[in-house]
C-alpha positions as CSV (number, residue, x, y, z in Angstrom):
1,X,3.0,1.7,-19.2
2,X,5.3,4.5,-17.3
3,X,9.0,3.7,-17.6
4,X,11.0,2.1,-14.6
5,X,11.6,5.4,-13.2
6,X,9.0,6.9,-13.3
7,X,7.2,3.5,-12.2
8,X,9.7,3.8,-9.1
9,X,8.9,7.3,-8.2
10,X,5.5,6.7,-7.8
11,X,6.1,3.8,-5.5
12,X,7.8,5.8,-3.4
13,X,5.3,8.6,-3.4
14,X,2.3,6.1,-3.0
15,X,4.3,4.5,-0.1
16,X,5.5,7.5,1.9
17,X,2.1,9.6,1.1
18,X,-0.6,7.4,-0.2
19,X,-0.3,4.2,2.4
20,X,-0.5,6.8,5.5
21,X,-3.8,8.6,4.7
22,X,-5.0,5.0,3.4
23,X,-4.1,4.1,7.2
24,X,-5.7,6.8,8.9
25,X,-8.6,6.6,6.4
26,X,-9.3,2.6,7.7
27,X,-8.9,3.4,11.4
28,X,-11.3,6.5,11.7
29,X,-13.8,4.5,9.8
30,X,-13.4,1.8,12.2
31,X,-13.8,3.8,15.5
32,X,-16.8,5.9,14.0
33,X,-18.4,1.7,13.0
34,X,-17.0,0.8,16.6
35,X,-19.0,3.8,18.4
36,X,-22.3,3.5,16.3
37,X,-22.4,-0.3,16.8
38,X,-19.9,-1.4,18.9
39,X,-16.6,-3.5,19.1
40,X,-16.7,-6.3,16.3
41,X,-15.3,-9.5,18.0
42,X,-11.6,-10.1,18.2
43,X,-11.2,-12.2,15.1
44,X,-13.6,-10.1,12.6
45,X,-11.4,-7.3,13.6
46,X,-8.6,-9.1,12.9
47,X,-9.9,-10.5,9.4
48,X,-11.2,-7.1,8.6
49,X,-7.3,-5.3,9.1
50,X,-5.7,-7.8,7.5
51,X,-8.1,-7.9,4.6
52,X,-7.6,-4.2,4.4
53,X,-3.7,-4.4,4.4
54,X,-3.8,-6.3,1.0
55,X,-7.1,-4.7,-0.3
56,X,-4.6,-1.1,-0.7
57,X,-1.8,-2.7,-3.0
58,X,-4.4,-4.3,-5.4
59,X,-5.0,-1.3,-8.0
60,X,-1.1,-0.7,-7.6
61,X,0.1,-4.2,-8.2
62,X,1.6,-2.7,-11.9
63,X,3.5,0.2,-10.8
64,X,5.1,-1.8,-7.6
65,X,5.9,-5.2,-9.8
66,X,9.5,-5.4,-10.2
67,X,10.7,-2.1,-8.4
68,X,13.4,-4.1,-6.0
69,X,15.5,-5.1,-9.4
70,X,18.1,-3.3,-10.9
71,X,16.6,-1.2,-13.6
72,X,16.9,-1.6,-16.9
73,X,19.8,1.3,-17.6
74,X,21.7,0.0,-14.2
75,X,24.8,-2.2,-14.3
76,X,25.3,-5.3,-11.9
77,X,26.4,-3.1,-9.2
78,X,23.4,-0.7,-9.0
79,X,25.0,2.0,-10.8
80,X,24.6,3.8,-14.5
């Protein structure tokens, strides 16, 4: 397992980078499915997107557990 910093760098770089292109990734697949078959109804959309929203955290459930607590070399206050 990485250490916290390195855990929390990742984060950030899956969050800022990864979660984007995941975005854009999900919604051009759903208008290319949407123009070869037409519009799914309302609430199969909606299950679909927000079975998606927690299908992308899944394999990164390790790297993001615990990154909102102070790390392990930080004082009370957030500092070294």
């Amino acid at each position: 397992m990485a250490g916290y910093r390195a855990r929390k760098r990742w984060a950030l770089l899956i969050l800022l980078v990864g979660l984007p292109v995941y975005l854009v990734a999900v919604i051009t697949v759903e208008n290319r499915l949407v123009t070869a078959w037409g519009p799914p109804p309302p609430l199969a959309e909606l299950v679909i997107f927000v079975s998606l929203a927690f299908l992308w955290a899944l394999p990164f459930k390790r790297i993001f557990t615990g990154i909102g607590q102070a790390g392990p070399d930080e004082n009370e206050e957030g500092r070294r």
